[in-house]
N, C-alpha and C positions, 0 to 999 in steps of 0.2 A: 549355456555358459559361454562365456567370452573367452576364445581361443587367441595364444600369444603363440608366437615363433622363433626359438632360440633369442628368446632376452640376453641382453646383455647382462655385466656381473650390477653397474649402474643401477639398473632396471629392476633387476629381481629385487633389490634390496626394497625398493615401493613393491613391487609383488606381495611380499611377505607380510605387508603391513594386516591386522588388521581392523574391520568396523570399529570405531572405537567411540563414543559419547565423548564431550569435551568433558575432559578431566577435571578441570579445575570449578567447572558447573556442578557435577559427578560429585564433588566431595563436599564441595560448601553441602551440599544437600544433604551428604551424608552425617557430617558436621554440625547442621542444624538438630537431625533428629537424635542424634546422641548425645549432644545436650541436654534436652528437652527430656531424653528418659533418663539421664544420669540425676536430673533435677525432679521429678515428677513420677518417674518408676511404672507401676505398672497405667494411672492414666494418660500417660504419653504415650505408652505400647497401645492400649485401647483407643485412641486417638485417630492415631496412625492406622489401625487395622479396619476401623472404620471406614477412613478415607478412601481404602488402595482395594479393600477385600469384601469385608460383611459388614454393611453399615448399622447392624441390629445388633452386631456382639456387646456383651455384657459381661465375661467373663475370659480368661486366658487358658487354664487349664481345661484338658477333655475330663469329666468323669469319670468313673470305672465304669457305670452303667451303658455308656454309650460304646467304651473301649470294647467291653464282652459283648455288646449285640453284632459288633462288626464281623466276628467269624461266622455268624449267619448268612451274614450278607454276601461274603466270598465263596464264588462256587467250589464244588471237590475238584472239578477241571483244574483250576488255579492254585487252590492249593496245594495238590501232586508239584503243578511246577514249579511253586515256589520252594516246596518243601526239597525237592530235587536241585533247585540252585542254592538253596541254605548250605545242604550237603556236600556239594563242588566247592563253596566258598567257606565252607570252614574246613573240608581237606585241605587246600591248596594255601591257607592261611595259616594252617595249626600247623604246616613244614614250613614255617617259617623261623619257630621256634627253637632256640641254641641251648647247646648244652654248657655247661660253664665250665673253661678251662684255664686251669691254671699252670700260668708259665713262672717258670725261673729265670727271670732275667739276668739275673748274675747270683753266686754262692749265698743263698741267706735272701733274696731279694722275690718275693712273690708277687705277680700281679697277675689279677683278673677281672673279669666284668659280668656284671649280673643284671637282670631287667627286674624296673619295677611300674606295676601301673600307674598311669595318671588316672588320680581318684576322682576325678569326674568331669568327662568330655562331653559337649554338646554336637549333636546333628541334626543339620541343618537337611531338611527333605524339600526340593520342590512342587511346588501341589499345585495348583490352577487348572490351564486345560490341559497338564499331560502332569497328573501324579506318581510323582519317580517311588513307590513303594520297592523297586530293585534297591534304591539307593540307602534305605534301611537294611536290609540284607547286609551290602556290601560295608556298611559303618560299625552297626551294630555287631555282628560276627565277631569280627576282630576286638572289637572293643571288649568283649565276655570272653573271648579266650588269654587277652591280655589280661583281663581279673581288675577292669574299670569297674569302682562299689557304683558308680551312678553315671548313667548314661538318661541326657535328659535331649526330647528331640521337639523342635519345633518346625512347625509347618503351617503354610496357610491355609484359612478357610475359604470355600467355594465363595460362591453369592449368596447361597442359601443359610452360609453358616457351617457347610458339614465339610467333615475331612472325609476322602474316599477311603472307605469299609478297610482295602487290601493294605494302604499305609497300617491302619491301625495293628489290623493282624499280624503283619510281619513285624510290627512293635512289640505286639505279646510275642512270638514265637519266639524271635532272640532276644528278648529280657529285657526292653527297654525300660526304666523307671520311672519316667515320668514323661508325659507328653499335652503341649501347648499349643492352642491355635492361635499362631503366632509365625508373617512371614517377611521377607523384604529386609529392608534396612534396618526394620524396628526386633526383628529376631535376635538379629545380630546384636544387634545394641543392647537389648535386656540380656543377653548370656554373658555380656563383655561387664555389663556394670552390675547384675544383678536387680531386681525388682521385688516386690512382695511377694509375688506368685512365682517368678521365675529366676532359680538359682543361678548366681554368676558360674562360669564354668572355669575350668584350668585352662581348655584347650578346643576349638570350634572346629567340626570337620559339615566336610559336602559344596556341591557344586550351587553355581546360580547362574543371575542375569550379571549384566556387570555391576549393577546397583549393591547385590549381595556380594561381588568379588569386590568391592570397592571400600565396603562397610566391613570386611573381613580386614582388610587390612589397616583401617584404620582400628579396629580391636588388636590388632597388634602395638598399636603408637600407645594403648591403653594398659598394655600388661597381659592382654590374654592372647596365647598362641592359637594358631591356627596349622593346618594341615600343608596348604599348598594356595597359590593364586588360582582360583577354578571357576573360570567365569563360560562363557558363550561356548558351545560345544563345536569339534573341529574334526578333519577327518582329511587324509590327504593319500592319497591311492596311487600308486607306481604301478603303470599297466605295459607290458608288450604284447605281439600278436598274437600269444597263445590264450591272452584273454577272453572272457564271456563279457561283452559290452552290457547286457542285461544284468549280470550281478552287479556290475562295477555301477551303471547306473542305479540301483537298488539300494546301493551300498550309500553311494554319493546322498540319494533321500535320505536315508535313514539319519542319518545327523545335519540334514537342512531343514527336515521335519522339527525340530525341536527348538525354532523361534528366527525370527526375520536376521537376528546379530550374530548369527552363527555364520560357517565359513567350510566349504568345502571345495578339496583341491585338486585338482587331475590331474598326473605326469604322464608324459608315455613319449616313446622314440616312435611313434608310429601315426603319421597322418588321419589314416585310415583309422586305427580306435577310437581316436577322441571326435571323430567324424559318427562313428557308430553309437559312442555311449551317448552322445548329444540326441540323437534322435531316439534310445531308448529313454532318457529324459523326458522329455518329451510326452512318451507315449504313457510311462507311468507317472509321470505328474500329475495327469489328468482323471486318475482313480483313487489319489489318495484325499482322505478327509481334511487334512491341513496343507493340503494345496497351498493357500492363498500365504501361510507361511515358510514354506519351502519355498517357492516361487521369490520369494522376497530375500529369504537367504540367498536365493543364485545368483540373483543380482549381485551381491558381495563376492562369488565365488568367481572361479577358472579354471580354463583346460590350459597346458602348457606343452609346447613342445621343445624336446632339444634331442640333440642328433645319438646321443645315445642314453643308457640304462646310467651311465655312469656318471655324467652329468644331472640326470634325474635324482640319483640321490645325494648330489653336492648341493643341490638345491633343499631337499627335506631336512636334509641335515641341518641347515641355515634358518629353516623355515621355524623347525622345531615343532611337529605336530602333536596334539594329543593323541590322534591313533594315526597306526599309519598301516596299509594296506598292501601288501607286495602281491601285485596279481601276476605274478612273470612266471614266466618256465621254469628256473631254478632259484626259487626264493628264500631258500635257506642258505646258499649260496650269498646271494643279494645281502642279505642279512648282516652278515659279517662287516660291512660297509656302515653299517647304520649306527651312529655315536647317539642323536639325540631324537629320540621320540617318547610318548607318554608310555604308549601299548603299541609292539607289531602284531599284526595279521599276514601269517604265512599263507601264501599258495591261494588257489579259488576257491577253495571251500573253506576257508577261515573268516566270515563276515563278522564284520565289526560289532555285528547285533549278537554276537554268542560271548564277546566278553562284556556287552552291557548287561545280560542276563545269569549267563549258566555255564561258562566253562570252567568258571572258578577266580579267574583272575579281579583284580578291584578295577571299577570303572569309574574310579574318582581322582581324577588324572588332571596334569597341570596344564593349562591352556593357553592361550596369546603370547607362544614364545617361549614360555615358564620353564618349558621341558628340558632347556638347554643346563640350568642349573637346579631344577625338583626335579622328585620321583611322584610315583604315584600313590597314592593310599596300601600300606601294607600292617602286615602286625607291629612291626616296628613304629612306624607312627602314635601307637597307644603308651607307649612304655618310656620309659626313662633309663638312659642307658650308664648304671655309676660303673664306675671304674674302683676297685680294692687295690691296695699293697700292702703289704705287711715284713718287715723286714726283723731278723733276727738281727743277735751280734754276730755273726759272722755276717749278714748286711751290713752293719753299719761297718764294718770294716770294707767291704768290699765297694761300696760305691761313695766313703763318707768324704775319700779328701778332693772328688773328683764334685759332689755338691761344695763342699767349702771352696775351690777356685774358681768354679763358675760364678758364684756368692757372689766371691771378693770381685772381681773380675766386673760386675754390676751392679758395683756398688750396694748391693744391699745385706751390709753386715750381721742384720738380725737373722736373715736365711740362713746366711755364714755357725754365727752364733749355735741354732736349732743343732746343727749335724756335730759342731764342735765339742758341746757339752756330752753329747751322746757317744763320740769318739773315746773323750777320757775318759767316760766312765767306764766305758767297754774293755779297754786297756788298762785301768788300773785295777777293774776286776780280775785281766785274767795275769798281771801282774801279781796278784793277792796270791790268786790260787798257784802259778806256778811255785811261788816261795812257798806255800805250805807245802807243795810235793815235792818239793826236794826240803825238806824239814826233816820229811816221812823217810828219803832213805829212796824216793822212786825215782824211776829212769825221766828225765822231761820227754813230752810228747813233743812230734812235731805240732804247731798251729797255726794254720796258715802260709802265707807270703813270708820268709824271712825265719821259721822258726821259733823257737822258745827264744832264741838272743834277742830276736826284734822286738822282743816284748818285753824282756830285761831291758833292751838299751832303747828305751823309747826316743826317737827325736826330739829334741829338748824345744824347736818354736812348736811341733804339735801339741805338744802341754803347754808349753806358756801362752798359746793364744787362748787359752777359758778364757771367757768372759769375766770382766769382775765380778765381785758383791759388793757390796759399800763398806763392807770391812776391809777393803783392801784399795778405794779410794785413796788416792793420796791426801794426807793431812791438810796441805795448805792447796788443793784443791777446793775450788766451790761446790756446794751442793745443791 
């Protein structure tokens, strides 16, 4: 990696940049093919799938038959750990979940909030040479404990035509409902408009290329939500000299491995580390199977130096990474400094590769920057968050003439209107009732602000501003 020295603040701000396809190339692209299926449905998705993946597909949906042969196919090896990261990820997911409380905002005045699912989200899986099957895990989970009726995933197929065995299975395991081979731009597009085979969705979650972050959001300009911007994976690591150059260079592969447009980043206050993890680079570069795209991400990547830890993280802060790595001495410490990142990794034994798999956390996390204002995939992402109130008449009395001046105040007298009608009525009811208990011979109770009097001697403009009825139009007014 190409080593910088105390950059200016100039400087860094091109640091941070990064790989990016020209954009405006990016979307017409994107643009063309979502046309083309908005018009044409699932033979533009067939089209396209041809083109980019299995030039012999003939159909969108996988089978059942082929769905059930896949848990053959996956060893018990793999299953145990998948089955063990299901576990993690639906503990750490299912305590995400609220209880519903209700406050009193003022005498009479209730409010609270309740979740409810979105009835049916798509995910998005990446499959090619590295089939994300974690990434079902982490989508699906949440989306059945949030109580999504349909969960429909699409992924591409090999060359051959086949989706890898482990996708499938972690499909059955967390309940997915329906699944498509179907990837790229053209995924995106049949979820966002719908096609014959493949249902429009509410809501798209999962990571991609930029091709797949680009077509995400243009399903947003379309009416269907999306998750988060989750394009080329990224990874930025705060080392000092108490570090292990060997993990931290382990660390730095581990998300260069995952395509040429990805981006990884090394800090450190220390000459000497970024001189050490270079050459452990180096030495494990040369044993991993996707070499030739790791290699190709480092080109994009950097080591950086500045003279201390503390500048190190005014820099990630800026940077905005999706994972960010704290190899230092006291890194919970550290921590406390850190406004924007996707996922931290405390300390040296925290690698970035136990929250892509199994500590539990989601590794569908916002990338190129995104982190500054997204979060990352949680159970709240599935759900829809309404807000209740409910106000009695002792509400309407307690908050009603304070909506009527704000109303008035902004001109919008129908607002006004709503809380006015509700005022008299609420006063002339307990107007009614006081005169019948003192009819009775009974002592008046207090009620309220001001007493039983306030409510015999009502302010004469709060009753005269009811609105009218047309009975009470004036004569030689027009109608």
């Amino acid at each position: 990696m190409k080593t910088i020295s105390n950059p200016s603040q100039s400087k860094q701000k091109k640091l941070a940049e990064r790989p990016m396809i020209r954009q405006r190339k990016l979307m017409n692209t994107v643009e063309k093919i979502f046309y083309n299926i908005h018009r044409k449905g699932d033979k533009a998705v067939l089209t396209y799938s041809r083109q980019f993946d299995w030039p012999a597909q003939e159909r969108l949906e996988v089978d059942r038959e082929t769905i059930e042969k896949a848990a053959g196919l996956v060893s018990e090896r793999l299953k145990q750990a998948i089955e063990l990261a299901r576990k993690n990820i639906e503990s750490f997911h299912r305590s995400q979940q609220e209880e519903i409380r209700k406050v009193e905002t003022a005498p009479g005045v209730i409010c609270w909030r309740e979740s409810r699912p979105i009835n049916r989200v798509g995910i998005y899986i990446p499959g090619g040479t590295a089939p994300l099957f974690s990434t079902v895990l982490m989508l699906a989970v949440p989306a059945k404990i949030a109580g999504c009726k349909e969960i429909i995933l699409c992924t591409p197929p090999d060359e051959e035509g086949k989706i890898h065995p482990a996708i499938l299975y972690a499909a059955t395991l967390t309940g997915v409902t329906k699944i498509f081979a179907a990837g790229g731009i053209q995924a995106i597009g049949a979820m966002t408009f719908g096609t014959e085979s493949i249902p429009k969705v509410d809501k798209i979650f999962g990571p991609g290329n930029q091709y797949v972050m680009a077509a995400k959001r243009s399903a947003q300009y379309y009416g269907t939500a999306i998750d988060m911007p989750a394009g080329p994976s990224e990874l930025l690591v705060i080392a000092d000299d108490t570090s292990n150059p060997a993990f931290i260079a382990a660390d730095l592969l581990s998300q260069a491995e995952h395509g040429p447009d990805s981006q990884v980043i090394l800090l450190a206050d220390n000459k000497k580390v970024i001189k050490a993890v270079n050459k452990e680079l180096d030495i494990q570069l040369e044993n991993l199977p996707r070499k030739e795209i790791a290699a190709q991400a480092l080109k994009n990547s950097k080591a950086i130096l500045f003279d201390d830890l503390d500048e190190c993280v005014d820099f990630s802060n800026f940077y905005a990474p999706e994972h960010l790595i704290l190899a230092t001495e006291n890194p919970v410490l550290l921590s406390r400094d850190i406004t924007t990142a996707g996922s931290v990794f405390l300390g040296h034994y925290s690698c970035e590769s136990a929250g892509d798999y199994a500590s539990g956390t989601n590794h569908t996390l916002p990338t190129s920057g995104h982190a500054a204002a997204y979060s990352g995939v949680s159970l709240d992402s599935f759900v829809k968050k309404i807000t209740f109130q409910q106000l009695t008449e002792e509400g309407v009395i307690s908050i009603g003439n304070a909506v009527e001046i704000m109303a008035e105040e902004e001109q919008l007298i129908a607002h006004k209107n709503a809380m006015t009608l509700r005022l008299g009525a609420v006063k002339a009811r307990q107007i009614t009732t006081a005169g019948y208990i003192q009819d009775q011979g009974q002592e008046p109770q207090q009620t309220g602000e001001g007493g039983l009097q306030g409510l015999l001697q009502p302010d004469r403009q709060e009753i005269g501003e009811l609105p009218q009825t047309t009975q009470q139009i004036d004569e030689n007014e027009e109608i």
